[in-house]
C-alpha positions as CSV (number, residue, x, y, z in Angstrom):
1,X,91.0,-35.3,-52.7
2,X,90.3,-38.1,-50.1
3,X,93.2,-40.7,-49.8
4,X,92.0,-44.2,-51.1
5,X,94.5,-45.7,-48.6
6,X,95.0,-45.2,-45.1
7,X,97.9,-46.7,-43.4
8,X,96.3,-45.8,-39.8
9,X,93.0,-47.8,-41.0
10,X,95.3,-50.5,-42.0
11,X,97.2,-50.7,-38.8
12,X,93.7,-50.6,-36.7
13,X,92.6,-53.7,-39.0
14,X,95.8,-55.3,-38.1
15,X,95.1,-54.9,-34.6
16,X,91.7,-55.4,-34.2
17,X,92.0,-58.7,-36.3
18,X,95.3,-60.1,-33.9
19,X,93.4,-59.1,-31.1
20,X,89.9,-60.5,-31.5
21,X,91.2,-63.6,-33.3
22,X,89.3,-65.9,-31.5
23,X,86.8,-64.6,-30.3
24,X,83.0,-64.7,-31.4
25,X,79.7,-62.9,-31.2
26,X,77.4,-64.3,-28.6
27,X,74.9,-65.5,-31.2
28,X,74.1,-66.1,-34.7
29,X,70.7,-65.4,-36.7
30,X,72.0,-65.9,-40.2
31,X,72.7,-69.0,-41.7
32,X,76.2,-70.7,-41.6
33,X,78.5,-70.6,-44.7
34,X,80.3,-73.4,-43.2
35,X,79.9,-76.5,-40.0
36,X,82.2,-77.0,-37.7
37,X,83.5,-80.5,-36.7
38,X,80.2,-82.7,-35.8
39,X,78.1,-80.6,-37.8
40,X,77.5,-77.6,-35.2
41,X,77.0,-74.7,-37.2
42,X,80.1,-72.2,-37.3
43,X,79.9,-69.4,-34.7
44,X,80.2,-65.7,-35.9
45,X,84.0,-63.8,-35.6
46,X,84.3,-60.5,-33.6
47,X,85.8,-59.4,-36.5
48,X,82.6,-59.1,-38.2
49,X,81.0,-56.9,-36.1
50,X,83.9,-54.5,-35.8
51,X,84.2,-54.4,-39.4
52,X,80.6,-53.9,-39.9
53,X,80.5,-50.6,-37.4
54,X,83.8,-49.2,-39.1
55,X,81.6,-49.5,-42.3
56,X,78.8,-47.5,-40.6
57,X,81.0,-44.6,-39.2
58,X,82.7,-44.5,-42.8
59,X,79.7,-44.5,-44.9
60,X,78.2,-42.0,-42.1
61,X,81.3,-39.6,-43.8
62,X,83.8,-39.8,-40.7
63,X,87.5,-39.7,-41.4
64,X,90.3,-41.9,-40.8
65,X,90.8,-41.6,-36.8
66,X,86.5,-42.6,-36.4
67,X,87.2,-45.5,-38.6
68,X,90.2,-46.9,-37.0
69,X,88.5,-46.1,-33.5
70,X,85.4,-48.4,-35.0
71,X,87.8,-50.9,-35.7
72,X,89.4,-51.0,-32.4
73,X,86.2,-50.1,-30.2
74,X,86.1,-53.5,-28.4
75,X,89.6,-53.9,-28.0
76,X,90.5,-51.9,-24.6
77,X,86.9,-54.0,-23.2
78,X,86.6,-57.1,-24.1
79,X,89.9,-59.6,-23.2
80,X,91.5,-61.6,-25.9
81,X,91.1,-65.2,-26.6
82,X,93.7,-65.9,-23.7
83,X,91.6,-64.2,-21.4
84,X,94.3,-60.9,-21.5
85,X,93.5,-57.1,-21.5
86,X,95.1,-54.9,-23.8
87,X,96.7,-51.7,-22.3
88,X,96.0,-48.4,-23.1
89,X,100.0,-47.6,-23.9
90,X,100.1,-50.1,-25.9
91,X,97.0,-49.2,-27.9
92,X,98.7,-45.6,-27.7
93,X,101.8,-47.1,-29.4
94,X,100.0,-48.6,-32.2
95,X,97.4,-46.6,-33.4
96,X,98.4,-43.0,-31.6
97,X,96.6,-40.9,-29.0
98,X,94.0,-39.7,-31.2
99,X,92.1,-43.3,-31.8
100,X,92.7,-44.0,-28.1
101,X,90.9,-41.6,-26.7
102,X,88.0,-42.6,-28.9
103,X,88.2,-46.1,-28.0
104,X,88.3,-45.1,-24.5
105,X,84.9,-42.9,-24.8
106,X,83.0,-46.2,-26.0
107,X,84.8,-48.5,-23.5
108,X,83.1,-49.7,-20.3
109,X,84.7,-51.2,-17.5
110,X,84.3,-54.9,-16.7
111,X,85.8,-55.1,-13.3
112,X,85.9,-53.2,-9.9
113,X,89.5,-52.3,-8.4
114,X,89.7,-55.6,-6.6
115,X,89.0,-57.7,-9.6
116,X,85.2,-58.5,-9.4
117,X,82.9,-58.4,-12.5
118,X,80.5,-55.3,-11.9
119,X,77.2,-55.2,-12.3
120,X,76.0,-54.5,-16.0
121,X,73.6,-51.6,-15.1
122,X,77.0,-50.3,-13.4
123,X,79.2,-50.9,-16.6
124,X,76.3,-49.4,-19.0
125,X,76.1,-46.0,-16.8
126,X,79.9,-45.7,-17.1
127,X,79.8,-46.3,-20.7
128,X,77.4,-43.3,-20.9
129,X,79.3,-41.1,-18.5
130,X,82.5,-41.7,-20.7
131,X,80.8,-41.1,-24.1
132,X,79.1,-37.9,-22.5
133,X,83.1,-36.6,-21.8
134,X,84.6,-38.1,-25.1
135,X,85.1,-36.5,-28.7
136,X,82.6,-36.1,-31.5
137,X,83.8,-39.0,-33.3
138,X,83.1,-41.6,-29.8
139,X,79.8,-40.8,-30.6
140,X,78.9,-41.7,-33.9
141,X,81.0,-45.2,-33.2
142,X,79.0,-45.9,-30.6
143,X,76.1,-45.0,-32.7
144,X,77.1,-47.6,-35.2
145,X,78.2,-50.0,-32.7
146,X,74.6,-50.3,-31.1
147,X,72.9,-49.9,-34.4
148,X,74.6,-53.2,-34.6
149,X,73.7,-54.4,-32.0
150,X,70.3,-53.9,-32.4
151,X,69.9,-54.9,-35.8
152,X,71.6,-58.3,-34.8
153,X,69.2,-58.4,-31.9
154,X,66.3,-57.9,-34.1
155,X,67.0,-60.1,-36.8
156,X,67.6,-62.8,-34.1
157,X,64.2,-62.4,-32.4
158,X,62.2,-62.4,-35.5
159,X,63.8,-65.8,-36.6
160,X,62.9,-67.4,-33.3
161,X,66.2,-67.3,-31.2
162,X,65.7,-66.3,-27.5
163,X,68.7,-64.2,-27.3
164,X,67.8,-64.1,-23.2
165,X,69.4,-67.8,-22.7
166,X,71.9,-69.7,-23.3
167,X,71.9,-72.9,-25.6
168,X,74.8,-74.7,-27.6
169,X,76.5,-72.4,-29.8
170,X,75.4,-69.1,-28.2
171,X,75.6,-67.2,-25.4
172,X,72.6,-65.3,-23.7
173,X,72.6,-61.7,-23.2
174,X,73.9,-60.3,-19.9
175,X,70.4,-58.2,-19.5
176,X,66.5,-58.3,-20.3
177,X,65.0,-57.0,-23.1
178,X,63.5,-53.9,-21.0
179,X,67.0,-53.0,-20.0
180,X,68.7,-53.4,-23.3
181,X,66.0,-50.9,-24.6
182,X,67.2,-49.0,-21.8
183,X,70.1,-49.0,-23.0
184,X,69.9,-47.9,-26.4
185,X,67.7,-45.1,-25.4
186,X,70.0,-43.7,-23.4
187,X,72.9,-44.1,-26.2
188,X,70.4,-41.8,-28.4
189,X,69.6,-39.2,-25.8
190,X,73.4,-38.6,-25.2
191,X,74.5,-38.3,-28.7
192,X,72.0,-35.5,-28.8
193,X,74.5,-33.6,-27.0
194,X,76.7,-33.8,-29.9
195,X,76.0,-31.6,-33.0
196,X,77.3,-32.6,-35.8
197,X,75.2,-33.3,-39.4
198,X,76.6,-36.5,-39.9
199,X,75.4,-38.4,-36.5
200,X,71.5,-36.9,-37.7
201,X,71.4,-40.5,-40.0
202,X,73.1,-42.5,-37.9
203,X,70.7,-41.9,-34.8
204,X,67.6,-42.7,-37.1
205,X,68.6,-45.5,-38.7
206,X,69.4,-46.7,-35.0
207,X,65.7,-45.8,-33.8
208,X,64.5,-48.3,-37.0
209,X,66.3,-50.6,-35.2
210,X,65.8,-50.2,-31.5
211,X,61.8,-50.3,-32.9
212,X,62.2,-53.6,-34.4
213,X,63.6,-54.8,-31.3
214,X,61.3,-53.7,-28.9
215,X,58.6,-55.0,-31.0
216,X,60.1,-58.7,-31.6
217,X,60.8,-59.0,-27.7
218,X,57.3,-57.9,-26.9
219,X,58.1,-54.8,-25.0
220,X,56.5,-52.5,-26.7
């Protein structure tokens, strides 16, 4: 019998919710439930992107350690509101070994050993060379994290933002459209290395969306 409740998933929520509070996506395409101050329309939490790929990998049918490591997959890479990293003992600490090393597998690196931002072609092939050496479970997160990414993408384009610049409210992406699809190419060749039923949904429902993308930036 599965458990309804999951004290790791808990903890991860906990942790992913401290850490990212704060923060936001880079863009919006839905409508705003609420304004900010001044009547600029509210940005959208990190928290509801990690929630939404923890979603993915559960409904995919991955346990407990996937779903926390959804929860948490942004929290070794991307720095807090304060502009501070989180260590990997101290992720260790609170969520365990296990999740960790899944979080790792879908982490890239930001910064070269002296401190300077590397190039994102660099960061991307990283990413893939970690998630070709991780667990099962790295894969099917970073599945549902780019399935994400794509669909938000997507559903951007077709209402009209140019997710390639910057304007108020949002920040443009770090690459071109030709090298995002790139990107999420390469994400579904690698998982192919992985065998497992339960990545065979996840990987078409991410094609659906890396099609819609390509085809709303014109690329196809």
């Amino acid at each position: 019998m599965t458990e309804l409740f999951s004290p790791l998933v808990e903890r991860a929520i906990e942790v992913a919710a401290e850490w990212h509070d704060g923060t936001y996506r880079k863009g919006r395409w839905s409508d705003p439930c609420v304004q900010d101050p001044g009547g600029t329309p509210s940005r959208v939490p990190a928290m509801a992107h990690v929630t939404t790929v923890a979603l993915t990998v559960q409904r995919a049918g991955w346990g407990d350690d996937a779903v926390a490591a959804a929860f948490l997959h942004d929290a070794l890479e991307d720095a807090n509101r304060h502009g501070d990293t989180l260590a990997r003992a101290t992720l260790v600490a609170l969520v365990g070994e296990t999740v960790t090393r899944i979080v790792e597998a879908v982490s890239e690196p930001k910064r070269d050993a002296d401190g300077a931002w590397l190039p994102w072609r660099v960061r991307k092939e990283a990413y893939l060379a970690a998630l070709a050496a991780g667990p099962v479970e790295a894969v099917a997160v970073s599945l549902a994290d780019k399935l994400h990414n794509a669909y938000s993408m997507a559903s951007s384009l077709e209402t009209g933002i140019d997710i390639f610049t910057s304007a108020p409210g949002r920040r443009g992406l770090s690459a071109g459209a030709v090298d995002q699809r790139w990107f999420f190419e390469a994400v579904l060749d690698e998982s192919r290395s992985a065998d497992d039923p339960r990545l065979v949904p996840m990987r078409e429902r991410l094609r659906v969306e890396v099609a819609r993308f390509v085809a709303a930036a014109g690329i196809g």
